[in-house]
C-alpha positions as CSV (number, residue, x, y, z in Angstrom):
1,X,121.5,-2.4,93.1
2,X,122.9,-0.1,96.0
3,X,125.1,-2.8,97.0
4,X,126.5,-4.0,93.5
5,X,127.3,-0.2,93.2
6,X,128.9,-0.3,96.6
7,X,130.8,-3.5,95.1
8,X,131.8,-1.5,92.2
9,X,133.4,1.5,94.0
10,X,135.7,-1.5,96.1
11,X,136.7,-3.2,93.4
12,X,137.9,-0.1,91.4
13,X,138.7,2.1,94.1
14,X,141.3,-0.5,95.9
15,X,143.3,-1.6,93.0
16,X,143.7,2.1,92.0
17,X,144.7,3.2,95.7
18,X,146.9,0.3,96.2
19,X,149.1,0.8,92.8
20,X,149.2,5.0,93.7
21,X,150.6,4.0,97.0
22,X,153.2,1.3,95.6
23,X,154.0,3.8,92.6
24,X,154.2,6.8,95.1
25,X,156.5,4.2,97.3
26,X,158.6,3.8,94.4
27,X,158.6,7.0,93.2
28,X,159.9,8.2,97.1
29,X,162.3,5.7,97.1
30,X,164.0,6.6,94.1
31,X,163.9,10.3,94.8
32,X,165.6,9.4,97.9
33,X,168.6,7.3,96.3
34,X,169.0,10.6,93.8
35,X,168.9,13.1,96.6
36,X,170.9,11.1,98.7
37,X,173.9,10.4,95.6
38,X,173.1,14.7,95.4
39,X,174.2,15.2,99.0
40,X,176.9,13.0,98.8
41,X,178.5,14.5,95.6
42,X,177.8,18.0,97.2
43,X,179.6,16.6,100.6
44,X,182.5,15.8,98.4
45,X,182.8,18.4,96.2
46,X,182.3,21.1,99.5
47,X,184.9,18.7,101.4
48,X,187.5,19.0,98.3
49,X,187.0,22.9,98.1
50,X,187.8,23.0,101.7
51,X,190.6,20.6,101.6
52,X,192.4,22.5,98.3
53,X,192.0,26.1,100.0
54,X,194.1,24.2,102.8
55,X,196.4,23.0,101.0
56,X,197.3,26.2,99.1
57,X,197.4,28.3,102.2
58,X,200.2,25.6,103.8
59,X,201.8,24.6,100.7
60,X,203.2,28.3,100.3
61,X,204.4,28.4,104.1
62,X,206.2,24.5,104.2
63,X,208.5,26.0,101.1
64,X,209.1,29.4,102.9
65,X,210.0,26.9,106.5
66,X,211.8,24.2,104.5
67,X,214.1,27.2,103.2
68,X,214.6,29.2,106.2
69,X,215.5,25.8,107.8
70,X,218.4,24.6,105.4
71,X,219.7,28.3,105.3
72,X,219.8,27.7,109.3
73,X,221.4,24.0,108.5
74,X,224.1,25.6,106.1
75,X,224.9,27.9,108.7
76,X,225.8,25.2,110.9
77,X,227.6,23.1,108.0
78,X,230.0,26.4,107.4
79,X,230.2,26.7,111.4
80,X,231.5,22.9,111.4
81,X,233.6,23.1,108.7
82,X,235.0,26.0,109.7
83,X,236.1,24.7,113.1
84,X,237.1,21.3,111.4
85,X,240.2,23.2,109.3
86,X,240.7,25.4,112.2
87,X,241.8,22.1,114.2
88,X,243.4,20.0,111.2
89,X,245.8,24.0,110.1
90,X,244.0,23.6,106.9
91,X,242.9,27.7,107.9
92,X,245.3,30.6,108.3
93,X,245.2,33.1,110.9
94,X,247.1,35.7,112.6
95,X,248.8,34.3,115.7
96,X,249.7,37.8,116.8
97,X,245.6,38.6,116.7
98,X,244.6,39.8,121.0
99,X,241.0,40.3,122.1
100,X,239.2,41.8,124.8
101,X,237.7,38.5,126.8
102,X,236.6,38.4,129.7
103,X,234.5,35.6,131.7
104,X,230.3,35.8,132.3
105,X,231.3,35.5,135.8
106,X,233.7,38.1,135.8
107,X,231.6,40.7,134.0
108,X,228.6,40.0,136.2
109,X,230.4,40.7,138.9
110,X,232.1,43.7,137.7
111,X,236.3,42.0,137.7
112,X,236.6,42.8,133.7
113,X,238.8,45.2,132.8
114,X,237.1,48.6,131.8
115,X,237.8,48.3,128.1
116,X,235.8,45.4,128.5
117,X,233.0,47.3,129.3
118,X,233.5,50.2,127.4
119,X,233.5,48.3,124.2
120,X,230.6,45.7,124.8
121,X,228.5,49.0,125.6
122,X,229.1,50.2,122.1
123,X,228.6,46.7,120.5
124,X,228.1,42.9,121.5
125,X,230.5,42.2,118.9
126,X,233.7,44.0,120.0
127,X,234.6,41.7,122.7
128,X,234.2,38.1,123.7
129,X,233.0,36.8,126.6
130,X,233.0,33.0,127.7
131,X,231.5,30.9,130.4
132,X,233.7,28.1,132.4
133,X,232.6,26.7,135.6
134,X,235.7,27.0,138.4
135,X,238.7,29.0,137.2
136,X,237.5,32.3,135.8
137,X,240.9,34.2,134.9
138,X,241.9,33.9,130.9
139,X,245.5,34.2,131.5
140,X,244.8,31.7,134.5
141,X,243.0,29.0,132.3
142,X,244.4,25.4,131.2
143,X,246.0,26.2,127.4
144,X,243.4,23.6,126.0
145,X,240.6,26.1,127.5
146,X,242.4,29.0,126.0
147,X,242.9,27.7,122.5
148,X,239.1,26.5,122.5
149,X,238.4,30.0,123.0
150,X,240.8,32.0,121.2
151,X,239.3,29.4,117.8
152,X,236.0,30.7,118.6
153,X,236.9,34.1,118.8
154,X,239.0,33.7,115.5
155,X,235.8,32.2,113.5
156,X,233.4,34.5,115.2
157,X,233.7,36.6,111.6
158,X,231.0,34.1,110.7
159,X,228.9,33.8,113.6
160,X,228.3,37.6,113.4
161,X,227.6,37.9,109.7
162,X,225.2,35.2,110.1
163,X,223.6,36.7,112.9
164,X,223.3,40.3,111.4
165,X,221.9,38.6,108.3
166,X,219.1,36.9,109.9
167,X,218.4,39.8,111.8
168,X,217.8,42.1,108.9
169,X,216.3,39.8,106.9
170,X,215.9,36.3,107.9
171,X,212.6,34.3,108.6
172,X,214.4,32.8,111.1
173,X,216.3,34.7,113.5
174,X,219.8,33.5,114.8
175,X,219.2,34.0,118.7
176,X,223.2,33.1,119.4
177,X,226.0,30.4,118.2
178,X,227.5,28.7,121.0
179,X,230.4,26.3,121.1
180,X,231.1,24.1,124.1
181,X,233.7,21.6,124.7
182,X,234.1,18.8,127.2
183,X,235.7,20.6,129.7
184,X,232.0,23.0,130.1
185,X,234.4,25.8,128.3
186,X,231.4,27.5,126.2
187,X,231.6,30.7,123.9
188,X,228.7,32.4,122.8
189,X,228.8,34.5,119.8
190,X,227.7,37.5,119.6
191,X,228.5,38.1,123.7
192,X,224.9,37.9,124.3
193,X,224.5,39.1,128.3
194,X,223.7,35.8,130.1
195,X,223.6,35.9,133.8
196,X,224.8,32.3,134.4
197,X,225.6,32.6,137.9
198,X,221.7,32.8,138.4
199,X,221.0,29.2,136.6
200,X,219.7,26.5,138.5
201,X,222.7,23.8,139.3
202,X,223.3,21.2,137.4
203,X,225.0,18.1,138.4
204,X,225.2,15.6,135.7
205,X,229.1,16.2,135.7
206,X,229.4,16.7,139.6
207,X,228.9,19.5,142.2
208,X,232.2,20.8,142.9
209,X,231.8,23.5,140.5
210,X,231.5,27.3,141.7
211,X,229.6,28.1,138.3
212,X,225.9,26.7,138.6
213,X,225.1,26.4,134.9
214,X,226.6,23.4,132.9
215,X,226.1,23.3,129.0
216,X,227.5,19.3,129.1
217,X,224.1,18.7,131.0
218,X,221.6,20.5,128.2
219,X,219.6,18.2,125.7
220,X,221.2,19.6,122.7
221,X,224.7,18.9,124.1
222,X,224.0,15.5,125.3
223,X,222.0,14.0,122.1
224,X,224.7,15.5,119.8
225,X,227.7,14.4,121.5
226,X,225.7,11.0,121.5
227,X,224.6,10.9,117.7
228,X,226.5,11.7,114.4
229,X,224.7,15.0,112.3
230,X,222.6,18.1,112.4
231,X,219.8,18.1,115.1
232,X,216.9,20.0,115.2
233,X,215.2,20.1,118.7
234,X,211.6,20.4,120.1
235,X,210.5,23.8,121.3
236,X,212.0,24.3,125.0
237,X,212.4,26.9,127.5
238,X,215.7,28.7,127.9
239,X,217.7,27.8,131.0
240,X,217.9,31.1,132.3
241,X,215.4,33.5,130.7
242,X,212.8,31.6,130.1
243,X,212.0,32.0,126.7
244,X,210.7,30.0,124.3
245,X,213.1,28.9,121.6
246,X,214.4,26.3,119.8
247,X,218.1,24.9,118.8
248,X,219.8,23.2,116.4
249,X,223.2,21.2,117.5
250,X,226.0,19.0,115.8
251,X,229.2,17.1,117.2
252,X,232.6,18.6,116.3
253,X,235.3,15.8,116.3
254,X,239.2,17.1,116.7
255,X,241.7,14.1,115.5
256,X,238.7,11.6,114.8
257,X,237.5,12.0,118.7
258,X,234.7,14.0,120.1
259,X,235.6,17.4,120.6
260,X,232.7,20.0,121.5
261,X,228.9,20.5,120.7
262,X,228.6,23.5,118.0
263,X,224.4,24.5,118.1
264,X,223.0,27.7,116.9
265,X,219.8,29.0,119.3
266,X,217.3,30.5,117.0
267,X,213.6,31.9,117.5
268,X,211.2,32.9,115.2
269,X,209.6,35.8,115.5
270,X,209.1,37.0,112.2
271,X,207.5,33.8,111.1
272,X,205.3,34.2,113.7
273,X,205.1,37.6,112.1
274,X,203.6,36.4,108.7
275,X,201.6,33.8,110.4
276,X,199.6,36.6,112.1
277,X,199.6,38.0,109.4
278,X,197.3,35.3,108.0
279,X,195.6,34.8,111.2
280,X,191.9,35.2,110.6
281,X,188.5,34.6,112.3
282,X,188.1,31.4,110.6
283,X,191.8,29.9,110.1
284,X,194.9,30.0,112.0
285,X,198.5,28.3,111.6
286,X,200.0,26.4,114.2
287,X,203.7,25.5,114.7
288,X,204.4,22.1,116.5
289,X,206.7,19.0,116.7
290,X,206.4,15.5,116.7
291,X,206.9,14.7,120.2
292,X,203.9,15.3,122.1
293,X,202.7,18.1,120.0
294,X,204.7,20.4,121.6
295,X,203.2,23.8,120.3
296,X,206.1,26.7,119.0
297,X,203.5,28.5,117.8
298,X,199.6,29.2,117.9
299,X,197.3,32.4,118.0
300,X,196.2,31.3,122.1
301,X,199.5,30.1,123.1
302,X,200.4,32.0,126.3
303,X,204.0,33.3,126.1
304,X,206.9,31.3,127.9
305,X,204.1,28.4,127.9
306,X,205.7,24.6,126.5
307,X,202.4,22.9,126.3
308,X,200.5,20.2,123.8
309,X,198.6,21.5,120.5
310,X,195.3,19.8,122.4
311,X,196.1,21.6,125.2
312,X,196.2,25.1,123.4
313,X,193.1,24.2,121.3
314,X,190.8,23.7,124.5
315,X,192.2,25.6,126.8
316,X,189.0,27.2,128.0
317,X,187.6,24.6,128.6
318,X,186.6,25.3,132.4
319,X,185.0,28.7,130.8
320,X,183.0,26.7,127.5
321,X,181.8,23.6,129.7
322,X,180.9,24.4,133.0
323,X,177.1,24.2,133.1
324,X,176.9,20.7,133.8
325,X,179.2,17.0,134.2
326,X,177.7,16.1,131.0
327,X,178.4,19.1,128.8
328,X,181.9,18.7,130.5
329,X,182.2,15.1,129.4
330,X,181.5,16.1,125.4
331,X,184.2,18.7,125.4
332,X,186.7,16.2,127.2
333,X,186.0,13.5,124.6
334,X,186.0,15.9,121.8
335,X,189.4,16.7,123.4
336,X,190.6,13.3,123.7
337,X,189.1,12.6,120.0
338,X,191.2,15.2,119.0
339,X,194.8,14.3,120.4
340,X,193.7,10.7,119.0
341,X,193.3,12.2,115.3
342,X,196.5,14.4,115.6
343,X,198.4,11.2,117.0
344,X,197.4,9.0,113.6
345,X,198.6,11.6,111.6
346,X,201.6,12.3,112.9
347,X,202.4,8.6,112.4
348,X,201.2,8.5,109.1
349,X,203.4,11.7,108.4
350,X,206.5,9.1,109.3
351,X,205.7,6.3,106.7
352,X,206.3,8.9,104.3
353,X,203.5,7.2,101.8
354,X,202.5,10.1,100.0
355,X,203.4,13.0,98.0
356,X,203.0,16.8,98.6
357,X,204.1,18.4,95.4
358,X,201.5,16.1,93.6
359,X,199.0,16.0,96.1
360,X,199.1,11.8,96.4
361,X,197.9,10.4,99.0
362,X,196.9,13.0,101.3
363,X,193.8,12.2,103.3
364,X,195.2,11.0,106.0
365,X,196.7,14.3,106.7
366,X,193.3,16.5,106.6
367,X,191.4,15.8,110.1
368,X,187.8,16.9,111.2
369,X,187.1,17.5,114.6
370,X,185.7,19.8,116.6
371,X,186.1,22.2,119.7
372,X,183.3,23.5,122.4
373,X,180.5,22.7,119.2
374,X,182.5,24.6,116.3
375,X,183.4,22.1,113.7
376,X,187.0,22.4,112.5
377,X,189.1,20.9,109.6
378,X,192.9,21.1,109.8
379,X,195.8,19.7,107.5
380,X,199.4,18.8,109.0
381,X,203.0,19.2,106.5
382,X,206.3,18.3,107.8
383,X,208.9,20.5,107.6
384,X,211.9,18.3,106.5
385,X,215.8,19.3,105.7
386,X,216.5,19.4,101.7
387,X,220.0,19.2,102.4
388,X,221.6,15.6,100.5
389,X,224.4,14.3,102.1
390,X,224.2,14.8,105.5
391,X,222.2,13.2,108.4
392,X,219.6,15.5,109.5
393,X,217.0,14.9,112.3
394,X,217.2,11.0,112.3
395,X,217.4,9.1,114.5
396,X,215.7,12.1,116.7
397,X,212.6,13.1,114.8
398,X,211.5,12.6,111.3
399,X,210.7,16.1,110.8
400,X,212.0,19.4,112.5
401,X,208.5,20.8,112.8
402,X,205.3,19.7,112.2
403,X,203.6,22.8,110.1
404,X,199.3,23.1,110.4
405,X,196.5,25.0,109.4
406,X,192.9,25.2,110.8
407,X,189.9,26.2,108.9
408,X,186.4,26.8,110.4
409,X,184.5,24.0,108.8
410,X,181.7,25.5,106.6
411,X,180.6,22.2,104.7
412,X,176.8,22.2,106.7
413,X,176.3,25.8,105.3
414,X,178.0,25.0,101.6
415,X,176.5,22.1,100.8
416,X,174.8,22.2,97.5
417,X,171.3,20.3,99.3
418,X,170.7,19.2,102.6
419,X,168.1,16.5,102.5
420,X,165.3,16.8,105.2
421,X,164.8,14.7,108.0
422,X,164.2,11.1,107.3
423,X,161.6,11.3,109.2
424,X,159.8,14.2,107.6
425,X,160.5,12.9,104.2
426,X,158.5,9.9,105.6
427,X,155.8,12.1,106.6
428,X,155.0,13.7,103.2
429,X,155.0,10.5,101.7
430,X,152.0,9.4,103.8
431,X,150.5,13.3,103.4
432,X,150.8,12.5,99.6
433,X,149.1,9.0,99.6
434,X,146.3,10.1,102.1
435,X,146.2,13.2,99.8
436,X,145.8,11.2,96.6
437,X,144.0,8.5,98.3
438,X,141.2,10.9,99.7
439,X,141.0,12.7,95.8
440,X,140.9,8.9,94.2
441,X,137.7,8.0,96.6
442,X,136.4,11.6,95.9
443,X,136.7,10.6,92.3
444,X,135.1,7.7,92.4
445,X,132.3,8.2,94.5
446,X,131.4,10.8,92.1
447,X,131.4,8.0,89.5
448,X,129.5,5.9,91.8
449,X,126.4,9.0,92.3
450,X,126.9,8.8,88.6
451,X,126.3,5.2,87.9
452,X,123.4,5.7,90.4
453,X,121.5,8.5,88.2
454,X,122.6,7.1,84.8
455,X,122.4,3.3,85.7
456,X,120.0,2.4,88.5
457,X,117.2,5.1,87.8
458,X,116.6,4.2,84.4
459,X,116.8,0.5,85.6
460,X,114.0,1.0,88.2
461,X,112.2,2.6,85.8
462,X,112.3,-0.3,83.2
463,X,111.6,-2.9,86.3
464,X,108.3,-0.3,86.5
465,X,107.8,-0.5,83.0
466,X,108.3,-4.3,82.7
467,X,106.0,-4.7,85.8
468,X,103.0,-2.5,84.1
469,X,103.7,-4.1,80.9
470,X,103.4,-7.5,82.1
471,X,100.0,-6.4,84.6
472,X,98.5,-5.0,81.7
473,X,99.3,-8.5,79.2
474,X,97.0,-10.0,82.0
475,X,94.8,-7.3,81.9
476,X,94.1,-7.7,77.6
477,X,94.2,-11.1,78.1
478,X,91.2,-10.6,80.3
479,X,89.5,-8.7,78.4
480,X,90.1,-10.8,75.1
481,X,88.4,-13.5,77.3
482,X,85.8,-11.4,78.2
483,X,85.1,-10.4,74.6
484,X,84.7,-13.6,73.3
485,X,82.4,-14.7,75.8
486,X,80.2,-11.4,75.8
487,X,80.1,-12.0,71.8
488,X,78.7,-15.7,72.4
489,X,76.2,-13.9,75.1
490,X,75.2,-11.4,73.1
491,X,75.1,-13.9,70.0
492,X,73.1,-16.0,72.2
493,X,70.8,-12.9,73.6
494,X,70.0,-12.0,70.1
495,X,69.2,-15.9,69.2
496,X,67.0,-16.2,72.2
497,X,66.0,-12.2,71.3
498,X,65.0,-13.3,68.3
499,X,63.4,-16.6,68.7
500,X,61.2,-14.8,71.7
501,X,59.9,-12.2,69.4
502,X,59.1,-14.5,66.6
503,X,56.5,-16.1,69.1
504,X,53.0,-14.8,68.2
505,X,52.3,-13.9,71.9
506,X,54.0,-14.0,75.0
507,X,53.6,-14.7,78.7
508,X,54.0,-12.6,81.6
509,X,56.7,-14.2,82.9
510,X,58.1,-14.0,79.1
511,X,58.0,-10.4,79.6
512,X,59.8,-10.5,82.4
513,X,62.8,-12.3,80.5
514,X,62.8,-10.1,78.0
515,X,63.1,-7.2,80.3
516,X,66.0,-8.5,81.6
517,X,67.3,-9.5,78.3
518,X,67.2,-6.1,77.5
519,X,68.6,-4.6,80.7
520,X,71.6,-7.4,80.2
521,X,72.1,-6.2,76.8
522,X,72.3,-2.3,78.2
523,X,75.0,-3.5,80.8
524,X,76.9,-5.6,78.4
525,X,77.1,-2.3,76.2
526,X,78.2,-0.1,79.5
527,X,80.9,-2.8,80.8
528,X,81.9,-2.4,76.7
529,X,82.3,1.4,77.0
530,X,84.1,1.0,80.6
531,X,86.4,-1.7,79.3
532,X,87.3,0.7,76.1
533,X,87.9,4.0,79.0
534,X,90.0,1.4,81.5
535,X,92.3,0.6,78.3
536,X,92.4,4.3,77.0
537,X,93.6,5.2,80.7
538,X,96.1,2.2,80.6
539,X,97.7,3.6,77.4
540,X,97.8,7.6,78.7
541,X,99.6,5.6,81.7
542,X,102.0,4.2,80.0
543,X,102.9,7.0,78.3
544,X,103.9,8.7,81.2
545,X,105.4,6.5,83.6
546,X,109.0,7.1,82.9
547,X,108.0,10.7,83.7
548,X,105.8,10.1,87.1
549,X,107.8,6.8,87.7
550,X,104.3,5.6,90.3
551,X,102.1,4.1,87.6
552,X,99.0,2.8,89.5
553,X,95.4,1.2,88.3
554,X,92.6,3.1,90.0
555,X,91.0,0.8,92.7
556,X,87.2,2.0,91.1
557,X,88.7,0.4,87.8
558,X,89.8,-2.4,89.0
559,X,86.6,-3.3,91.0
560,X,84.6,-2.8,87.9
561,X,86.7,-4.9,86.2
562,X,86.4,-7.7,88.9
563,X,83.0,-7.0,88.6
564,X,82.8,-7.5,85.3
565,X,84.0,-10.6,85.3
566,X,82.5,-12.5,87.7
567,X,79.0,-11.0,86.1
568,X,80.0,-12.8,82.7
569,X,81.1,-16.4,85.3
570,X,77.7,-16.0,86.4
571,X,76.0,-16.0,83.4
């Protein structure tokens, strides 16, 4: 019975642990998909938060660059067209007009007249000084080298205004306006106090100059004279001070040929202003241009410094990864990873497939990287001329600057759920099927101590019962048996009883008989009484043996019994 219990448990118990572990399987499964579709949406939605507080914080700065640039690029336009009628008598001027001029070599030296001095001490703009490379004396000078100059000095009227303008108020600030022909005759306007002697020497036109400095051997000079419109350049160091500007030039043509180089030298210090301005723990601008991300401006930029935007970004790296080769390594790859990122935008930026003002097509300007551990996302904008009509930047660069801003990348703290470890998700999924598992046997074997003490007692009893019932069937059977033959002795004892005591006398041996007739007859009427005790017993027995559950026959009975019934065999 133990064992078909034992059986009973199994069969229940597996089938029941087996479906909680598929459902609980299922059940896992599914929670998983859900929370993972959860982290994903909140991935997004934290990614797009991130990417539209970019966006707004550039898109306000590319309008306030783009504008500030075509300002710049209409100064130059007026500056062209200015010298164009000058050349073609299309402008009137006063012949009888004189200056004070003097050259930069001259007024280094101290050969200018005092006047000269006097004048340029009260204001840069109350006299004109020009740069030539051999002969030094105005009055001395070829009359093509005095008519460039006296033109510039005639149109400096607009050179200055613009200057003062974007002094006092401009973004960008108007450094100088510089004219230079083919014959290294240069102006500079407002007389801005170059020492030129100083320069290193250039020798792209010769070395049988006295002057060192050349303006015919400069970049700006060289791609303008070489290329037809308005030219925005990288960032560059100035040849003699040092400083970290940049230029924009154009070729002026005089009777269809190629005349001069007019460029305007500009810096932009209070853009830099309003970009500090913005300049937080978390986010930063950075100024760069196309060609090898050379950086105009960012927060660690060291001053003077022409250097790459990847260069800026991890330039500590000797101080953030110097423990050991390997944690070296990381910060050169996340280096590397980042110049590669910067490089794929960039050339996205020149397929022009997408749209600012309606945010289309835009991913592929936000980038994620990181720098010494601290992830970073960052958005790049070109800042392109407006102006219609005229060649700007191309075939140089595609865009004069390259405008970006960097955010500290908060999406592992702003996500809406981070799901667990994979592997700790796995391990409360077994917890919860050895959990359920260990309640379900609990369960059950309570069930199965149930079935014992509601099933197999009462069946142990009834196997008792049925055992009794069946000795004691034997038992009366017996004793029916036994009846009937007593009756037929006693019906033969009373025959013979009878037929004895109806004889007139009687024998000693007769006696005898009859004494043992009668002592028969007593016994037969004892083994009658025990017979009516055994059954009595058997019947107070059976009333209680669901009670004592060890229901047994006496042995004294049962020997009397035996006894019994060989006694009525014998006779």
């Amino acid at each position: 019975m133990k064992y078909l219990i034992f059986r009973l448990i199994l069969t229940v118990s597996l089938p029941i642990i087996l479906g909680v572990g598929v459902v609980l399987s299922i059940f896992y499964q599914l929670l998983w998909q859900a929370l993972n579709q959860w982290q994903f949406d909140s991935a997004n939605w934290v990614e797009q938060t991130q990417k539209q507080v970019l966006y707004n914080s550039i898109y306000s700065q590319q309008i306030l660059l783009e504008y500030s640039f075509n300002q710049l690029e209409l100064h130059m336009v007026v500056i062209k067209n200015m010298l164009n009628n000058y050349q073609s008598g299309q402008m009137l001027y006063n012949h009888q007009t004189t200056y004070l001029l003097c050259s930069y070599r001259e007024y280094m030296l101290n050969q200018c007249p005092q006047n000269v001095y006097d004048q340029i001490n009260r204001s840069i703009f109350y006299t004109q000084l020009y740069f030539v490379r051999s002969i030094f004396k105005y009055d001395l000078l070829p009359p093509e080298q005095q008519y460039f100059i006296k033109m510039n000095q005639d149109l400096s009227f607009y050179g200055r205004a613009a200057f003062l303008a974007a002094q006092q108020s401009g973004i960008i600030q108007i450094n100088s306006i510089h004219d230079a022909d083919t014959t290294a005759t240069y102006t500079v306007n407002p007389s801005v106090l170059y020492n030129y002697t100083q320069s290193t020497y250039y020798t792209c036109e010769g070395t049988q100059y006295i002057e060192p400095y050349d303006p015919r051997c400069r970049f700006w000079y060289q791609y303008a004279k070489q290329n037809e419109g308005m030219f925005i350049y990288q960032p560059y160091n100035d040849a003699l001070t040092g400083a970290l500007q940049m230029s924009i030039s154009t070729q002026i043509l005089k009777d269809y040929q190629f005349y001069s180089v007019g460029a305007i030298i500009f810096k932009m210090q209070n853009i830099v202003n309003i970009f500090n301005s913005y300049l937080s723990e978390n986010s930063y601008t950075v100024l760069f241009h196309e060609f090898d991300a050379t950086v105009f401006y960012h927060p660690l930029l060291i001053y003077y410094q022409t250097t790459t935007w990847a260069d800026v970004e991890f330039l500590n790296i000797n101080q953030f990864c110097n423990n050991s080769n390997e944690e070296m390594d990381i910060c050169l790859s996340q280096k590397q990873q980042f110049m590669s990122k910067l490089n794929q935008t960039i050339q996205f930026i020149k397929t022009g497939n997408y749209q600012i003002d309606s945010q289309t097509n835009l991913d592929q300007l936000y980038s994620s990287w990181e720098r010494f551990g601290q992830k970073q996302m960052s958005i790049v904008f070109p800042i392109q001329s407006k102006l219609k009509g005229i060649n700007t930047q191309k075939p140089y660069s595609y865009a004069i600057l390259l405008l970006a801003r960097v955010i500290t990348d908060n999406s592992d703290q702003l996500k809406l759920f981070n799901i667990l470890n994979t592997n700790i998700i796995k391990a409360y999924l077994l917890i919860g099927f050895a959990l359920l598992s260990i309640i379900i046997l609990i369960f059950i074997s309570n069930y199965g101590f149930f079935l014992v003490f509601q099933i197999q007692n009462p069946i142990e009893m009834l196997i008792i019962f049925l055992e009794k019932s069946y000795l004691e069937q034997l038992t009366y059977q017996t004793s029916g048996n036994q009846n009937k033959i007593e009756i037929q002795i006693q019906q033969k004892i009373q025959k013979k009883f009878k037929q004895i005591k109806n004889r007139p006398s009687l024998s000693f041996k007769s006696a005898q008989k009859l004494n043992l007739f009668q002592k028969f007859w007593q016994n037969s009427n004892k083994i009658n009484k025990n017979n009516n005790q055994i059954q009595k017993q058997h019947q107070l027995q059976d009333s209680s043996i669901f009670q004592s559950q060890n229901l047994t026959i006496s042995n004294q009975q049962s020997q009397s019994l035996k006894n019994q019934i060989r006694f009525q065999r014998s006779i």
